[in-house]
C-alpha positions in Angstrom: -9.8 -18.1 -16.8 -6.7 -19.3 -18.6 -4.4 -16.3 -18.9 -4.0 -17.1 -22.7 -8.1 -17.0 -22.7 -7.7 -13.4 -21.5 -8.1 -10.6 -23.7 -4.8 -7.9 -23.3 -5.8 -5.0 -21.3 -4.0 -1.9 -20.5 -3.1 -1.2 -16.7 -1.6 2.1 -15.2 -0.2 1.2 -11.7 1.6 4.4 -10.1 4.5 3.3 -7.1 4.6 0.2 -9.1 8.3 0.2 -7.9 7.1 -0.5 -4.0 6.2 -2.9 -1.9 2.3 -3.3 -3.0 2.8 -2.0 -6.1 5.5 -4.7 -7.2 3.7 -7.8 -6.4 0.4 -6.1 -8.2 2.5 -5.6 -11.4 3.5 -9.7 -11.5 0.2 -10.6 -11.1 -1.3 -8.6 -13.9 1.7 -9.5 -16.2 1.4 -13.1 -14.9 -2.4 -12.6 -16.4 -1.8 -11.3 -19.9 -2.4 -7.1 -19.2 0.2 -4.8 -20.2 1.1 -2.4 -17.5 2.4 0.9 -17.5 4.1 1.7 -13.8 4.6 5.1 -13.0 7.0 5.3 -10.1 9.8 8.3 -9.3 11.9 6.2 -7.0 11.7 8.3 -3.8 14.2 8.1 -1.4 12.1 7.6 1.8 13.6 4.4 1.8 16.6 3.2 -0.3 15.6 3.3 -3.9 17.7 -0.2 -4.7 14.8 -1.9 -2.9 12.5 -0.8 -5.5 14.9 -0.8 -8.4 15.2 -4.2 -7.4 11.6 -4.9 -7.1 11.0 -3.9 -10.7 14.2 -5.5 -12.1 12.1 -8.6 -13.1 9.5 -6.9 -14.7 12.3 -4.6 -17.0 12.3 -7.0 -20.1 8.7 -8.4 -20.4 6.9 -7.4 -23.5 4.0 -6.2 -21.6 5.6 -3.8 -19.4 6.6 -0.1 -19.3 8.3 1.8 -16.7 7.8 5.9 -16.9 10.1 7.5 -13.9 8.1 10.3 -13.2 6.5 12.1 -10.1 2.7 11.9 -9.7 2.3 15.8 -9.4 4.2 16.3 -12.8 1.6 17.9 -15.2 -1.4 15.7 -16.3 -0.5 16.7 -20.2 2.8 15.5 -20.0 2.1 12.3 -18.3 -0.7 11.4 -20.9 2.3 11.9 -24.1 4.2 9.2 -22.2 1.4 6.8 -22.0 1.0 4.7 -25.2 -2.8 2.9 -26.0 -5.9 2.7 -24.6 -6.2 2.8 -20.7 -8.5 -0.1 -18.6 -7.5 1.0 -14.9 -5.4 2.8 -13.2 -4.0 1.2 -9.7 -3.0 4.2 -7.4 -0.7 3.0 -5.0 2.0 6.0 -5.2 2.3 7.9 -1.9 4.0 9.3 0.8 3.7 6.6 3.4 4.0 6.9 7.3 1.8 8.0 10.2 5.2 8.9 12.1 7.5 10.3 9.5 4.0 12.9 8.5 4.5 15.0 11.4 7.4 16.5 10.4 7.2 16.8 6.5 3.2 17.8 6.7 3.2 19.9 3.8 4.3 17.3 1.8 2.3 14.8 2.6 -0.3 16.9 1.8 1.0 17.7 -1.7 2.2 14.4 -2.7 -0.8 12.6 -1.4 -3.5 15.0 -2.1 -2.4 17.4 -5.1 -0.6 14.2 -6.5 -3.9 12.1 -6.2 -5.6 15.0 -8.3 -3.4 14.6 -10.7 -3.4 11.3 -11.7 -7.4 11.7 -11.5 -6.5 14.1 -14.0 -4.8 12.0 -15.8 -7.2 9.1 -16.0 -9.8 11.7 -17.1 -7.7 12.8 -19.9 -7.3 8.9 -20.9 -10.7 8.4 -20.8 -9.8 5.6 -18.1 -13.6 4.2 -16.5 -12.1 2.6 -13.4 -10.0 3.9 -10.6 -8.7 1.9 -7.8 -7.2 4.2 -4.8 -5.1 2.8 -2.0 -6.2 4.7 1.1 -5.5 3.9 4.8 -6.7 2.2 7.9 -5.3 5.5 9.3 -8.7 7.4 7.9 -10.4 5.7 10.9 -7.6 7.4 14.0 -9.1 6.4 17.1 -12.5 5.9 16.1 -13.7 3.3 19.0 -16.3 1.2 17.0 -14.6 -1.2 16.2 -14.3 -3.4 14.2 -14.2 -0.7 11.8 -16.8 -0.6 8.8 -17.0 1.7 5.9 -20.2 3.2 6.7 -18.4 4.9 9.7 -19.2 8.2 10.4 -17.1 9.0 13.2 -14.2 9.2 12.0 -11.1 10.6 14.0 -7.8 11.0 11.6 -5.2 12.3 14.1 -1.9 12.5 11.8 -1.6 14.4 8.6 -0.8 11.1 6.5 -4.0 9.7 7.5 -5.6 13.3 6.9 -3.9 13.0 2.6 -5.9 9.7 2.8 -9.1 10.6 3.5 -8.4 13.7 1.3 -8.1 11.3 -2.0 -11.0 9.5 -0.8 -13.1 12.9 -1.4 -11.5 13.7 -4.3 -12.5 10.8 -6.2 -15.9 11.2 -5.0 -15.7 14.4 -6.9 -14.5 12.5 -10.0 -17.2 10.1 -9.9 -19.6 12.3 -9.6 -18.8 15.0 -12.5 -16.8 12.6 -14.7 -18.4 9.3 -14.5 -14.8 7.6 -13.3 -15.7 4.7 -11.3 -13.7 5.1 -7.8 -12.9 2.2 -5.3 -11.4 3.0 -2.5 -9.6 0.6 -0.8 -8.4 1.1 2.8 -5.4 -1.2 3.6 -4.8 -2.5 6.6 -1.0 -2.8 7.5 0.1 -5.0 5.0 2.9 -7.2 5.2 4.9 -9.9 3.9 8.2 -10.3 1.1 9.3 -7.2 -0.2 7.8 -5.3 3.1 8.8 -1.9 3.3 12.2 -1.7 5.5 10.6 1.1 7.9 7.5 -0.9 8.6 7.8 -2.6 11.7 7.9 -7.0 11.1 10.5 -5.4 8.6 12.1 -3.6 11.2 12.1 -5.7 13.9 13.7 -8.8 12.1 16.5 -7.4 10.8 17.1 -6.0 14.6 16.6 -9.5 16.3 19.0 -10.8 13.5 21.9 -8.6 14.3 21.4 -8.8 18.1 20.1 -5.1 18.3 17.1 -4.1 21.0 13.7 -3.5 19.0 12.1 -0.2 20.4 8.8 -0.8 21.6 6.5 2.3 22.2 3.9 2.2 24.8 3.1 -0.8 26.9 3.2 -3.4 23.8 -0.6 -3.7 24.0 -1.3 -2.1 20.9 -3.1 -4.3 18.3 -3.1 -4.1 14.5 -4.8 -5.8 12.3 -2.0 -7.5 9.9 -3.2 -8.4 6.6 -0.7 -10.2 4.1 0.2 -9.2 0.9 -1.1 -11.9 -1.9 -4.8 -11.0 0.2 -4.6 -7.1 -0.8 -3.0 -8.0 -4.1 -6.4 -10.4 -4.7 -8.7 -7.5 -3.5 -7.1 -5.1 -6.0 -7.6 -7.5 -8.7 -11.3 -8.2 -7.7 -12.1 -4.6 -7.2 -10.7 -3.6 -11.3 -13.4 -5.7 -11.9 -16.2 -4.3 -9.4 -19.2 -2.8 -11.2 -21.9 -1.6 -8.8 -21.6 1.5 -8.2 -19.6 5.0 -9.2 -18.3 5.6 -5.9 -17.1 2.8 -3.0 -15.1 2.4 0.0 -14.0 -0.9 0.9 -12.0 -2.5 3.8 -9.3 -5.0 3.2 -7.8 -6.1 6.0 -8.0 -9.4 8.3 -10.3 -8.8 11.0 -8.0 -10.1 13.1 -6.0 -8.1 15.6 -2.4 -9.5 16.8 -0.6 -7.2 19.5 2.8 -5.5 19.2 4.0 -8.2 21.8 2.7 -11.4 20.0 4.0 -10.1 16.6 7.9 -9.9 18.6 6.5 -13.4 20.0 5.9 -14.7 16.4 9.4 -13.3 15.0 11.2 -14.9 18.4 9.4 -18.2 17.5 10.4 -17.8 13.6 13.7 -17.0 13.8 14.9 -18.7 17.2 16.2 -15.9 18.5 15.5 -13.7 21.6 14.3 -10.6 20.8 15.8 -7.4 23.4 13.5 -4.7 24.0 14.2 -0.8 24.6 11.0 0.4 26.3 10.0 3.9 25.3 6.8 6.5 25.6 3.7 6.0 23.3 4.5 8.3 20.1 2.0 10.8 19.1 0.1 9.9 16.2 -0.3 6.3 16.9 -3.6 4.9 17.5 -4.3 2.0 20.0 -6.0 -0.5 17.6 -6.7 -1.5 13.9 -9.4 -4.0 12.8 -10.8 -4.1 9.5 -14.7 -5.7 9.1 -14.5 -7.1 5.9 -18.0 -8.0 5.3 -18.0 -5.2 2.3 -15.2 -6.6 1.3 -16.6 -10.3 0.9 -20.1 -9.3 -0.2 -19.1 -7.3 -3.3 -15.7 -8.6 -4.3 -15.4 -12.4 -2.9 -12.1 -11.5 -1.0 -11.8 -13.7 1.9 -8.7 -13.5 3.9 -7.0 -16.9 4.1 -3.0 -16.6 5.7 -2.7 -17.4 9.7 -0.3 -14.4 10.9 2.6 -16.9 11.4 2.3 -18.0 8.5 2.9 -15.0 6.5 5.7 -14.0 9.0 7.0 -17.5 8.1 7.2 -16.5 4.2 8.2 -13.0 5.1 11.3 -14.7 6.8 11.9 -16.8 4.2 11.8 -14.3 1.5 14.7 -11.4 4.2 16.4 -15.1 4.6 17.1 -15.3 0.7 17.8 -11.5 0.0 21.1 -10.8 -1.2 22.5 -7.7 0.6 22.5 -4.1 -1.1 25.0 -2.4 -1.7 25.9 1.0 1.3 23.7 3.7 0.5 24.5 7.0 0.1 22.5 9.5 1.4 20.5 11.2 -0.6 19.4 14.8 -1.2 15.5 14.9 -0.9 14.7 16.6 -4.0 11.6 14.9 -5.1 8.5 13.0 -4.1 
C-alpha cells in the first residue's frame, strides 16, 4: 500500500529510544502512523546512544516522545497520551542474561511489574492489540531444538529469561479477562546498526578495532541463532496486523545457528583485522545453543528471513564505520529503570 493510501493510526512503542525500538519507530513513521514512544533513558548503557537514536524522529509531526518509566502509574501515563490508541509495541526492558544475576530484583520489577503496567495501560486506552517482545532466553537449555512455540519443556535458567516468560503469562491473563489481543514475540539475538554496545558483534568490533583481546567464554562452540534487525522490525509490523487468535507466541529468529567462532571469523573477514582472544570459563547463565523454527512465524505472519549473516555484519560494520564518536560519559547514578 502506498503510505499516502494509508489511513493515520495511533502507535504506543515503549523503549522506542533503543536498539529495536528505534528502527520500529522509522518504519511506522515512514508509513503514515503517529507514534507515541515511551522510553526513560536508562543508563544500562550510555543514554547518548539512544538520545541519538531518537534525535531523527524529534521534529516529525507524527511523533511524540513521553520520558517516563514503564512502572510509573497506569493513570498518569494514560493523561500523557493524546488520541485514540491502535497498538502498543512493548519493547522496554531490562535486557541481559548476564547482567540479571546480580540486579534480580529488578529485573523482575522492571520486566514483570512494568509489563503489567503498560497492560494496564493499554486496558485503560481501550488498546485491542498488544505486541510483547519476549526472549529466546524463555527456552534455557531446552534440548529440542530447533525450538517451536508449542514447547513444553521449557528450562529458563537466569532471572532475565524468568521476567520474560513472566510477561508472556501475564498477557495471557489480559487476553483472556479483557479481550486484548497478545502476540508474543520471542526474539532471537538480534543484531545489526544501532546494536546495543554490550551485545556481543557490538562488542567485539569495537575490540578488534582498537587492537584489544575479545573474551571468549567456554570453548567458542556455542551457537546462536542471529537474526537481523529490518527481519524482526518486518515481523512486528506483520504481527500489529495478526488477527487469529487472542493469545499467540511466535518465534522470530533465523533458524540458522552461527557459532561464537565463526561470528569472530566473519568480523576478522569484515574488517581485515586479526581478532586476539582471552580464553575464559563458561559463565553461568549462558545456554549452549539458540535456534528459532520459524514455521509459526511464516504460516501466520508471512515473515520469511532473508539477510546471509555476513551480510548483516557487513551493514552493521558499515553503519559503527560511519558513527561519529560520543562524547566521555560520565558515570551515572542508577536511579531509575
Amino acid at each position: 500500500m502506498n503510505t499516502d493510501e494509508r489511513p493515520r493510526s495511533h502507535a504506543i512503542v515503549t523503549g522506542g529510544a533503543g536498539f529495536i525500538g528505534s528502527h520500529l519507530v522509522d518504519r511506522l513513521l515512514a508509513e503514515g502512523w503517529r507514534v507515541t514512544v515511551i522510553d526513560n533513558f536508562d543508563p544500562f548503557y550510555d543514554p547518548a546512544v539512544k538520545e541519538r537514536n531518537v534525535a531523527a524522529h524529534l521534529d516529525h509531526p507524527g511523533f511524540e516522545l513521553i520520558r517516563a518509566d514503564i512502572r510509573s502509574d497506569p493513570l498518569e501515563l494514560k493523561r500523557s497520551i493524546r488520541g485514540d490508541v491502535h497498538v502498543c509495541v512493548h519493547l522496554a526492558a531490562l535486557a541481559g542474561v548476564r547482567p540479571s544475576f546480580a540486579r534480580p530484583a529488578e529485573y523482575l520489577d522492571v520486566n514483570v511489574v512494568g509489563t503489567q503496567n503498560v497492560l494496564e495501560l493499554a486496558r485503560l486506552l481501550g488498546v485491542r492489540q498488544f505486541i510483547y517482545a519476549s526472549s529466546s532466553s524463555v527456552y534455557g537449555t531446552c534440548p529440542n531444538v530447533p525450538w517451536r512455540e508449542d514447547e513444553r519443556d521449557l528450562q529458563p535458567i537466569s532471572p532475565y529469561a524468568a521476567s520474560k516468560l513472566s510477561g508472556e503469562l501475564l498477557g495471557q491473563v489480559w487476553a483472556h479477562v479483557y479481550g486484548i489481543r497478545f502476540v508474543a514475540l520471542r526474539f532471537f539475538t538480534v543484531y545489526g546498526p544501532r546494536q546495543r554496545p554490550d551485545l556481543a558483534i557490538h562488542a567485539f568490533a569495537r575490540r578488534i578495532l582498537s587492537g584489544q583481546p575479545i573474551n571468549v567464554f567456554g570453548n567458542g562452540h556455542s551457537r546462536r541463532d542471529y537474526t537481523f534487525i529490518t527481519e524482526i522490525v518486518e515481523g512486528i509490523v506483520q504481527a500489529i496486523e495478526y488477527d487469529l487468535s487472542l493469545f499467540r507466541v511466535i518465534n522470530l529468529g533465523n533458524n540458522h545457528t552461527i557459532s561464537l567462532m565463526n561470528m569472530i571469523e566473519v568480523l576478522e573477514d569484515v574488517t581485515g583485522l586479526r581478532a586476539h582472544l582471552h580464553h575464559l570459563p563458561e559463565q553461568f547463565g549462558d545456554v549452549p545453543q539458540t535456534w528459532a523454527d520459524v514455521e509459526v512465524a511464516r504460516q501466520v505472519l508471512g515473515y520469511a528471513p532473508r539477510t546471509l549473516f555476513y551480510d548483516g555484519v557487513q551493514a552493521f560494520m558499515d553503519w559503527l564505520y560511519a558513527e561519529p564518536p560520543l562524547p566521555a560519559r560520565a558515570e551515572p547514578s542508577r536511579t531509575g529503570s
